[in-house]
Residue, then its C-alpha position, 0 to 999 in steps of 0.5 A: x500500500x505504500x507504493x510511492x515511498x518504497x518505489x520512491x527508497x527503490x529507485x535511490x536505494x538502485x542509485x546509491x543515492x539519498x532522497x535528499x540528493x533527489x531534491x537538491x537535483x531537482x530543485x525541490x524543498x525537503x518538506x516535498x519530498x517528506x510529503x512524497x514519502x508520507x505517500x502523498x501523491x505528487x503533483x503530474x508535473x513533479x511526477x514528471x520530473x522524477x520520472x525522468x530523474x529516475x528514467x523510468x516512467x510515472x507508472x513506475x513510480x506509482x504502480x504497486x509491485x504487490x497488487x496482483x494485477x499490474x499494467x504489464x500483467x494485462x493483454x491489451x489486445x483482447x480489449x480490441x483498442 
């Protein structure tokens, strides 16, 4: 349930760096950050941002790795879109 802060910790913790490095990187003050691993969701233009911090998509950051049904688990093409 808490997918933003352990996606958040995962992708610095992969890049040996802090949350604290994030912020400074992307201009953000640490209060956000806080906020961001309280799980508050981030506005789209920050989730933006950190996305292409991290390279890796919004979905990343926002998807929950223990739900069972994932975007990469689903076939599309049943769906006829």
């Amino acid at each position: 349930m808490y997918m933003i802060r352990d996606n958040i910790l995962r992708l610095c913790a992969e890049r040996n760096i802090s949350p604290r490095t994030v912020c400074y990187a992307l201009g953000l003050d640490e209060k956000t950050m806080k906020h961001w691993l309280n799980n508050e969701i981030p506005r789209l233009s920050k989730l933006n941002e950190l996305a292409d911090y991290f390279g890796v998509t919004v979905g990343d950051i926002l998807e929950d790795d223990e739900y069972p049904y994932n975007r990469k688990d689903i076939d599309f093409s049943v769906f006829n879109l």
